[in-house]
C-alpha positions in Angstrom: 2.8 -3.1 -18.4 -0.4 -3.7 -16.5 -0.5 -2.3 -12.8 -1.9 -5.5 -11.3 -2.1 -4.0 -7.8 -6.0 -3.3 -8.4 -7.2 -6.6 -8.1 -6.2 -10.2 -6.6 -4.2 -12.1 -8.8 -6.4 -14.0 -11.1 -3.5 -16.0 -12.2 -2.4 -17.4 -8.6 -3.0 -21.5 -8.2 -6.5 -22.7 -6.1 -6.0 -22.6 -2.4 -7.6 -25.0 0.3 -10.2 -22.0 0.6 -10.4 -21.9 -3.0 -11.1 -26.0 -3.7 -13.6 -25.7 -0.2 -15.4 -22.6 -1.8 -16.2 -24.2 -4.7 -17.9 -26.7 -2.7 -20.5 -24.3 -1.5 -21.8 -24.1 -6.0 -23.7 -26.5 -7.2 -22.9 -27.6 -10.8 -26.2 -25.2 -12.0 -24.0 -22.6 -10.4 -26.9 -22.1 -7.5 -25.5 -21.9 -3.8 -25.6 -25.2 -1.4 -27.6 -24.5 1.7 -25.5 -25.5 4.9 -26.2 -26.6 8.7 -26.4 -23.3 10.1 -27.9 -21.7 7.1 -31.5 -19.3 8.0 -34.1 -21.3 6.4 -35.5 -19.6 3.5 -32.3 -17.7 2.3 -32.7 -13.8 1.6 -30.0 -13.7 -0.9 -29.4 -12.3 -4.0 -28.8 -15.4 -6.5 -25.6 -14.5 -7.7 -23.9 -18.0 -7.3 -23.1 -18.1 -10.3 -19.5 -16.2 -10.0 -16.6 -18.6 -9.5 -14.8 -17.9 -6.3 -12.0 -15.8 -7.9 -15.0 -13.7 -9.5 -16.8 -13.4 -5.7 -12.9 -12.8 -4.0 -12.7 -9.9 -6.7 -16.2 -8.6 -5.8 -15.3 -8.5 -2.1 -12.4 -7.1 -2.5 -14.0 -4.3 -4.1 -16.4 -3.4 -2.5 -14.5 -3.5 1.3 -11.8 -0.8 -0.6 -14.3 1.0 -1.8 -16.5 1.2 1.2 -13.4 0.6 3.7 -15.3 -1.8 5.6 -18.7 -4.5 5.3 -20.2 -6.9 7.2 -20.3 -10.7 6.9 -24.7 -10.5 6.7 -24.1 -8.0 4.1 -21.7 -10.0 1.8 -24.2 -13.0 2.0 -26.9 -11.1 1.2 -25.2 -9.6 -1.8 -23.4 -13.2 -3.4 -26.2 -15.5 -2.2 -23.7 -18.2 -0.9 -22.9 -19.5 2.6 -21.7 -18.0 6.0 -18.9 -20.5 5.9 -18.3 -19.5 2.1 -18.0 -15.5 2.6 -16.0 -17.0 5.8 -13.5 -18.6 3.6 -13.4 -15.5 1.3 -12.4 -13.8 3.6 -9.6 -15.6 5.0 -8.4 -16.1 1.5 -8.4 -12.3 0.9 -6.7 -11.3 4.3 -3.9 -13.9 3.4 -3.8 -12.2 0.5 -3.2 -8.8 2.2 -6.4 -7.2 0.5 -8.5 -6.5 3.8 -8.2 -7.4 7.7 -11.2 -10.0 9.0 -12.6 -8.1 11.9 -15.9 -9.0 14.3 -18.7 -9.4 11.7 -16.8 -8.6 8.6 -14.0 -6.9 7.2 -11.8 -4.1 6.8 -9.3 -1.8 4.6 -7.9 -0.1 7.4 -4.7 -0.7 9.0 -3.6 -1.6 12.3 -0.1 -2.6 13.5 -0.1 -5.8 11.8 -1.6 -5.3 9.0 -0.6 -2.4 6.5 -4.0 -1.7 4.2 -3.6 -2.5 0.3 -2.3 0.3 -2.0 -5.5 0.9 -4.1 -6.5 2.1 -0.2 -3.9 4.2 0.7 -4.0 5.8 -2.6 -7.3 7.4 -1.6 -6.2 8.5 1.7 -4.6 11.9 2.8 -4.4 12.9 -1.0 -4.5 16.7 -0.8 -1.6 15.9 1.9 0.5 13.9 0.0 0.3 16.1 -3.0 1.4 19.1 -0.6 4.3 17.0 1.0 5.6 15.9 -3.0 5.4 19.3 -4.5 8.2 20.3 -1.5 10.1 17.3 -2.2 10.2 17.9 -5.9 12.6 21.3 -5.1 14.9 18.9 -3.4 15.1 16.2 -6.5 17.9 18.5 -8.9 17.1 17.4 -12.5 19.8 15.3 -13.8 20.0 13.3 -10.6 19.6 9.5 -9.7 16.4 9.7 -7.5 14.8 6.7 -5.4 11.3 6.2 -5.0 10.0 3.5 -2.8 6.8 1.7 -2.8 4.6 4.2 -0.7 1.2 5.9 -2.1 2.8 9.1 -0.6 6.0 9.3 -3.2 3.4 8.7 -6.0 2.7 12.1 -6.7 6.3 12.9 -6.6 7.0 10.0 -9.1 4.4 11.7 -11.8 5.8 15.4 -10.7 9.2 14.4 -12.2 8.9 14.4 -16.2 8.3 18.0 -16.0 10.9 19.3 -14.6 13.7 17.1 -16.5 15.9 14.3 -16.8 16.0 12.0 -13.9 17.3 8.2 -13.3 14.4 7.1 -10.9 15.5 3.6 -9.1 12.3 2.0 -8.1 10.6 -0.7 -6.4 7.3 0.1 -7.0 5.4 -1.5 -10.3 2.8 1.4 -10.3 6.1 4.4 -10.3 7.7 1.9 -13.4 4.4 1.8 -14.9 3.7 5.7 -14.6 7.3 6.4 -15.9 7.7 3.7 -18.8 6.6 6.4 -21.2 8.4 9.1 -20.2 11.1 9.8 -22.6 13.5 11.9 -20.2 13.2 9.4 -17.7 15.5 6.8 -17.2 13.6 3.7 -14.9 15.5 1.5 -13.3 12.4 -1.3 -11.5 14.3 -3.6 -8.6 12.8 -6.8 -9.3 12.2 -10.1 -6.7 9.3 -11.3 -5.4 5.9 -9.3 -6.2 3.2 -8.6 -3.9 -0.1 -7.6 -5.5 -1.0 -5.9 -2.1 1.5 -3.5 -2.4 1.5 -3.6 -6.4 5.4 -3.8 -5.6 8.8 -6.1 -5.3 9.9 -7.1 -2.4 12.0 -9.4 -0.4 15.8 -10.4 0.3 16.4 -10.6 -3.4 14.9 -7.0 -3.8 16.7 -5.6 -1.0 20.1 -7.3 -2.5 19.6 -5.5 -6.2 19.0 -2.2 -4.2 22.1 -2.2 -2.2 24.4 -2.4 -5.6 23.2 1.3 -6.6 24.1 4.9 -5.0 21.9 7.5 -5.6 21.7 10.7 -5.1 18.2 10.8 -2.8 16.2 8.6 -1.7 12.1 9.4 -1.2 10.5 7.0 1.4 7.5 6.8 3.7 6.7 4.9 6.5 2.9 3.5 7.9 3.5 4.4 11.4 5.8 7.0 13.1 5.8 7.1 17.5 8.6 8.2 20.0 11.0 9.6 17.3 11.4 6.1 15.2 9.3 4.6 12.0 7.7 1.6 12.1 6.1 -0.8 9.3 3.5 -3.6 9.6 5.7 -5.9 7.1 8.8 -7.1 7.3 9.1 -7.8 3.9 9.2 -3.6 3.0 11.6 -2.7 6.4 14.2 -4.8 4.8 13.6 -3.3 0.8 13.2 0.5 2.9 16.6 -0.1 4.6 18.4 -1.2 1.5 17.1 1.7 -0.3 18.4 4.5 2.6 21.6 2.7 2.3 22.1 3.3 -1.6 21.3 6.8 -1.2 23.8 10.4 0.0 20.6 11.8 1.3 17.4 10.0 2.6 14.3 12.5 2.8 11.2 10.8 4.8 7.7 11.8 3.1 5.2 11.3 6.1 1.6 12.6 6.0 -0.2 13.8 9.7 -2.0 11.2 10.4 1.1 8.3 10.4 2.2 10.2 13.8 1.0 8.5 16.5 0.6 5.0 15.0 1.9 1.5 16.1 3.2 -1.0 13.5 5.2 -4.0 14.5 8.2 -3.5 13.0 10.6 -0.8 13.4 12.6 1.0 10.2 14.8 3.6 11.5 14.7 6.5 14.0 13.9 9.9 12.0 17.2 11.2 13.2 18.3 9.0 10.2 16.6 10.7 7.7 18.2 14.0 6.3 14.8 15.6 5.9 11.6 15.2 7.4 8.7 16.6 5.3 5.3 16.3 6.5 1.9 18.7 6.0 0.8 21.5 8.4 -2.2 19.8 10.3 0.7 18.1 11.9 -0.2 18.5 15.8 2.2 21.2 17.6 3.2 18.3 20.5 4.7 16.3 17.1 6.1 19.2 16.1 7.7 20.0 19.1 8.9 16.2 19.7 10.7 16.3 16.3 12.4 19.6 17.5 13.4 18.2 21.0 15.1 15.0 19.0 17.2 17.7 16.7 15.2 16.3 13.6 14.7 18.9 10.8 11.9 18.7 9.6 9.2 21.0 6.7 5.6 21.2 7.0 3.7 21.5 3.1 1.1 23.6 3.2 -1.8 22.1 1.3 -2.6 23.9 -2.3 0.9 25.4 -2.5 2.8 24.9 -5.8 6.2 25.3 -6.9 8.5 25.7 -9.5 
């Protein structure tokens, strides 16, 4: 199965921006000049892409770079203001960047959670640290459940090795990484997919999870502050919720940097969770917080393996 989570859909209907971009090509495929235009036009002639070709281009360039500017982008495609404008708009629907002043960005904010091909560049060495201690919890032999997060990733690909699992998922990338495995047994919680999570999600996922019972459940979270989690989308709180209801022990995989953080929405307090595991440059006043709220928690230490 191909992970479509890499790139907007190609195969979703035209939108108002689409139709309206399309406006700004000429049928030689050379940009329209528009009221508001600087006379003489700098830019690269690259009208030719369509507008899911230029979305796509954007797209990856602001995850690559994490941010870019508006003057850059027209430079680079050689259409409009009002056309990079309406990319734009398109994409942040989308859930593939956040429009800020002058251009865009990957990075999150308490709205807007950033797209997984992002977060699965971010805090790697961390994550791998805060996986490896969760793997000694997951017993072989045992139903497991891995949500959606970029932080229970390297847990996912950590489980072949060390035996027969049942893994209950509702994650495409985790059902994509374990279709192969032959010791693995993949059970993928369908509904409604979002590419910018390159998961299922939605009442109809959250029903499918409540009809299992696992063993463990693995989650994350985007944001953690004053002893609860919090997510930018509402969509994952109610798949995240269904899936620590299915499970006899809930463990929460949270890198450093999520303390501290706002999202709208909130999940669950940590007391909650069984297990809190996190990495060592967590700061000693979030340490000492967890303590004070009677939350066990286990710091990874970056580089360490285990059994």
């Amino acid at each position: 199965m191909a992970d479509t989570g890499a790139t907007p859909d190609a195969s979703a209907p035209a939108t108002g921006a689409d139709r309206s971009a399309k406006s700004d090509d000429r049928g030689d495929g050379k940009p329209v000049g528009k009221a508001g235009d600087k006379p003489g036009g700098a830019a690269v002639p690259e009208g030719k892409l369509s507008p899911k070709d230029r979305r796509k281009r954007i797209a990856d360039r602001v995850l690559a770079e994490g941010q870019v500017s508006i003057e850059d982008l027209v430079q680079e495609l050689g259409v409009s203001q009002m056309t990079v404008h309406r990319d734009l708009d398109s994409l942040e629907h989308q859930g593939w960047l956040r429009k800020v002043r002058g251009g865009a960005t990957a990075a999150p904010n308490a709205l807007f959670e950033s797209n997984a091909r992002w977060r699965g560049n971010e805090q790697v060495a961390a994550k791998e640290a805060i996986c490896a201690a969760a793997l000694a919890i997951a017993e072989p032999g045992q139903a497991v459940i891995i949500d959606d997060s970029s932080t229970a990733l390297p847990l996912a690909r950590s489980l072949a090795s060390r035996g027969a699992y049942t893994v209950i998922t509702n994650s495409l990338q985790v059902i994509n990484e374990l279709a192969e495995e032959p010791d693995i047994r993949v059970i993928a919680l369908g509904g409604e997919y979002h590419a910018a999570f390159n998961a299922f999600l939605g009442m109809s996922t959250a029903d499918i999870a409540r009809s299992f019972r696992a063993d463990v459940a693995f989650l994350s979270t985007s944001a953690v502050d004053n002893g609860h989690c919090y997510h930018q989308a509402q969509e994952n709180v109610l798949v995240k919720r269904a899936l620590m209801a299915a499970a006899r022990r809930r463990v929460l995989l949270v890198d450093h940097s999520k303390f501290g953080r706002q999202a709208l929405y909130e999940l669950a307090p940590l007391a909650d969770f069984d297990l809190v595991i996190s990495d060592e440059r967590l700061p000693q006043e979030e340490r000492d917080a967890l303590q004070s709220l009677g939350v066990r928690y286990e710091l990874a230490a970056e580089g360490a393996h285990r059994a």
